[in-house]
C-alpha positions, 0 to 999 in steps of 0.5 A, spaced: 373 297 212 371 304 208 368 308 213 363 310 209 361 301 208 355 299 212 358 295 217 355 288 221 352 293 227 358 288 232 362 291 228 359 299 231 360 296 237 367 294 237 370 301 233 366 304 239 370 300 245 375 302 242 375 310 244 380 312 249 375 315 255 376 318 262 372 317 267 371 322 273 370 321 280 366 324 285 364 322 293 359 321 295 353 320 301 350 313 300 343 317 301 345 320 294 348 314 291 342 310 288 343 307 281 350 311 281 357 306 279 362 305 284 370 306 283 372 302 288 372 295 290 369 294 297 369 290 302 366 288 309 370 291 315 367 286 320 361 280 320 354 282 319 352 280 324 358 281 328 355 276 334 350 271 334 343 273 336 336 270 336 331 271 331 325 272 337 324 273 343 324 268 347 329 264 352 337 262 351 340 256 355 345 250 354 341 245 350 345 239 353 341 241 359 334 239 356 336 232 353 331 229 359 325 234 358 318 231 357 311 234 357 311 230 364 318 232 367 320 238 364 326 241 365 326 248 370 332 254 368 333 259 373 333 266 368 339 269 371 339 275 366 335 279 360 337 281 354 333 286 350 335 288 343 341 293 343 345 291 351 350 286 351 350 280 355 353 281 362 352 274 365 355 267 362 350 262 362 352 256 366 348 248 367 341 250 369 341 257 368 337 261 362 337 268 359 330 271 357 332 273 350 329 279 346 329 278 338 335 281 335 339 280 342 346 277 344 346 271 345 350 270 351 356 266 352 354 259 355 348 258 351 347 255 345 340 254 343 334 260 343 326 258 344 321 261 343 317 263 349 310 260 346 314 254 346 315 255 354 312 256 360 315 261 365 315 266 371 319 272 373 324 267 375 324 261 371 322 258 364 319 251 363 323 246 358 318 240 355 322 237 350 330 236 348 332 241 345 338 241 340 344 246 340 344 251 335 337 251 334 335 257 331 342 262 333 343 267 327 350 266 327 355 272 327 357 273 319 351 270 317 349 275 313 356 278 311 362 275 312 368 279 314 373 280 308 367 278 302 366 283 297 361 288 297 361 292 291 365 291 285 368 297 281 363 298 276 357 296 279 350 299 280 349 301 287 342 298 288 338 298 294 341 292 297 348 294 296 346 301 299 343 297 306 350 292 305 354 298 306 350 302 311 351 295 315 358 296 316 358 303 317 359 306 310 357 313 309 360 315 303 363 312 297 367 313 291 363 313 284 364 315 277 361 322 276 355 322 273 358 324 265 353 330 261 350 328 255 347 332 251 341 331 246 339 335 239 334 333 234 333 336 228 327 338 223 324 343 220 318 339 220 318 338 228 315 343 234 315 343 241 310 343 245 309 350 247 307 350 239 301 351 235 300 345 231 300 346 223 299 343 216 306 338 215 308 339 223 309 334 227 310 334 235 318 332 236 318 327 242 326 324 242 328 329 246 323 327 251 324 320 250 333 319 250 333 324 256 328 318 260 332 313 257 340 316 258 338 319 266 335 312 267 341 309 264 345 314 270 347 320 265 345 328 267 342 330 261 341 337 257 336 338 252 337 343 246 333 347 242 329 344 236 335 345 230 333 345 223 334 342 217 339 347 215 348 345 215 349 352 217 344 351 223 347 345 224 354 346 224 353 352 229 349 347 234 355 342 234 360 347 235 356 349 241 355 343 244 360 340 244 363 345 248 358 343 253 358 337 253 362 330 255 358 326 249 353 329 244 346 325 241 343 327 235 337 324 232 335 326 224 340 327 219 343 320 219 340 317 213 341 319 205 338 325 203 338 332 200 337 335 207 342 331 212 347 333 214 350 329 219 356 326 216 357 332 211 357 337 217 362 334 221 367 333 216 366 341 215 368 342 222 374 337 221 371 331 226 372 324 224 366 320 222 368 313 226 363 309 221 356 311 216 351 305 217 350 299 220 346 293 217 340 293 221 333 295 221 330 298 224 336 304 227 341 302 222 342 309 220 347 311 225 353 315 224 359 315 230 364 320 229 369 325 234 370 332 234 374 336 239 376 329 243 369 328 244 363 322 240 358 324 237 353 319 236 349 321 231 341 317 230 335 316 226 330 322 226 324 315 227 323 315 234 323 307 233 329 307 229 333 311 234 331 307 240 333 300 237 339 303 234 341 306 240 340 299 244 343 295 239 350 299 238 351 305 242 349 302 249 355 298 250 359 304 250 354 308 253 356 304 259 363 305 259 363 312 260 359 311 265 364 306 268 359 299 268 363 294 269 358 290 265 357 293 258 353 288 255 345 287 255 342 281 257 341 275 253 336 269 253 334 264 248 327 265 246 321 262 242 319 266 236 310 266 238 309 267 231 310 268 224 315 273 222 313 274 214 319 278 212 326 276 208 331 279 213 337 281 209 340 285 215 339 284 222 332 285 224 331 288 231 323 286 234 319 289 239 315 284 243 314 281 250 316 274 254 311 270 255 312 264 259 308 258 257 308 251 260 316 252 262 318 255 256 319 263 253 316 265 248 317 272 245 311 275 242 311 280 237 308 287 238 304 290 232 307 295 230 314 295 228 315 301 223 321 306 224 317 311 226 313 307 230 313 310 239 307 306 242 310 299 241 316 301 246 310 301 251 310 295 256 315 292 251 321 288 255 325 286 249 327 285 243 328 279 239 334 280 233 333 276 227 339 275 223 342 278 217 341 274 211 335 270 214 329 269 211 321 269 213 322 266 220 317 260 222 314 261 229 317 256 233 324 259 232 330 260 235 332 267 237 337 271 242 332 276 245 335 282 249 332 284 256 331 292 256 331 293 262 336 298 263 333 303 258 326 302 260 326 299 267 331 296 272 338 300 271 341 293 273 339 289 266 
């Protein structure tokens, strides 16, 4: 393969993989570690809970002690203790004997069985059974909710919520994770502004900045944004060589097509980098040049935010992940039903913009309007993105097609 060939965009995704990376790793508080990858396997030190417990207050007792209680002839328990959340039971309970039990409190030994008080009747000294009770009723048995010795938290997973309350259940206050890489973002074109800028006649307000610095710190990178660099190679060139000193991986957007004023392959080259691939068959984003300078990637992405985005999504994503540390590099898949028609012959990979709808226990994917490469808007509330394959042509609704959960650019970090 020529590196200069427009490649199938799996093809990208595999030439990418294939970079040596090396990860970094930092402790860190789990107070601090929300959405961070972890780099270790962990696992339970002891059961959760580690005795077994009532789920509300009320009173313990043996149950054979009930098997003969009626409305008319209860059954009278001596309470012998109380058991609040948090104290130890200090007595075992024996034939005719209870204990008036708090919810979270350790059942004592002897007992087998918890009633709820409304279930009851009692005074300060003795509790009123009216009907049999089975043993371990309602008994939150020691490891219920994690067993010693499971695994927790495998190396490369995002520490979520839940992951971050398991470990603080076994006492865990710091864990190892991969450090956080930097990736920096430069966007070229002498017709972009910032918003510090006064609008004018053939200007345009920049916006992938913005956007890839929420994206790439909602996926768990730190992110530094660069100034606007013009269409100009010796611009251009003077940019790389700074940043990439700088940074762990560099994204650029602009310069990545054919033209007269993109420089994105011939600058690289300048400097003595190595263009990994030039152009990917896909559309929207297939104008995507990957190459490595100084040991680093450089990413470079369409100027047209929609195209940037998809591009990004559709190849780079995975090895976005790796330096990260995921262990899961690959987005989510599901099989959809295309709504309605899509009146274009698709010679290449198409990406759509769309949503799930779910209609009589089936999924439908349902196309956005707007679907151009410089198209912004149709990211808003979009949830996935259906893939059309190369050399298919008009597609009818009803159609079969893979979609792509985008959580993990737009929403849950998980996805």
């Amino acid at each position: 393969m020529n590196k200069y060939d427009q490649i199938h965009p799996d093809e990208g995704i595999e030439i990418l993989l294939n970079l040596k990376t090396e990860l970094k790793i930092e402790s860190v508080s789990i107070r601090d570690g929300l959405n961070r990858v972890v780099a270790e396997n962990i696992t339970a030190k002891f059961d959760v809970p580690n005795f077994d417990k009532s789920p509300y207050d009320g009173y313990s007792f043996r149950g054979e002690d009930t098997q003969n209680a009626t409305r008319e002839n209860p059954v009278i328990l001596k309470i012998v203790e109380e058991i609040p959340a948090g104290h130890y039971p200090q007595k075992v309970i024996h034939k005719g004997e209870a204990a008036k039990i708090l919810t979270g409190g350790a059942v004592p030994k002897g007992a087998n069985v918890n009633l709820k008080f409304e279930d009851t009747e009692f005074t300060g000294e003795y509790v009123k059974i009216f009907s049999p009770v089975k043993a371990n009723k309602d008994i939150i048995k020691a490891g219920e909710d994690t067993q010693k010795g499971s695994v927790l938290v495998e190396k490369g997973d995002v520490l979520t919520p839940g992951i971050l309350g398991q470990l603080s259940s076994q006492g865990i206050e710091f864990v190892n994770v991969y450090k956080k890489p930097l990736i920096g973002i430069g966007v070229t074109g002498s017709e972009l502004l910032n918003s510090r800028e006064e609008l004018a006649p053939g200007k345009i307000f920049e916006t992938n900045s913005i956007t890839f610095k929420g994206i790439f710190e909602n996926l768990g990178f730190d992110v530094k944004i660069y100034d606007i660099i013009p269409d100009e190679e010796e611009k251009i060139r003077e940019f790389i060589e700074k940043a990439i000193d700088e940074v762990d991986v560099l994204v650029t957007t602009g310069g990545a097509s054919v033209g007269d004023y993109d420089y994105a392959v011939s600058t690289v080259e300048d400097l003595g980098g190595e263009i990994l691939f030039w152009k990917t068959a896909m559309k929207p984003g297939g104008s995507i040049v990957a190459s490595r300078y100084k040991d680093k990637t450089i990413l470079g992405l369409s100027g047209n935010p929609g195209a940037a985005i998809l591009g990004m999504y559709r190849v780079c994503l995975p090895y976005l992940k790796k330096i990260l540390g995921r262990r899961e590099l690959y987005s989510k898949q599901i099989d959809v039903i295309l709504k309605e028609d899509v009146n274009k012959k698709s010679p290449r990979v198409r990406i759509l913009r769309g949503q799930l709808e779910f209609i009589d226990g089936k999924v439908y994917f349902a196309e956005k309007t707007f679907q151009g490469n410089g198209i912004l808007s149709s990211f808003i509330d979009c949830d996935s993105f259906a893939e059309i394959p190369g050399g298919s042509g008009e597609v009818k609704a009803g159609t079969i097609l893979k979609a792509y959960r985008v959580g993990s650019i737009f929403g849950s970090i998980g996805e």
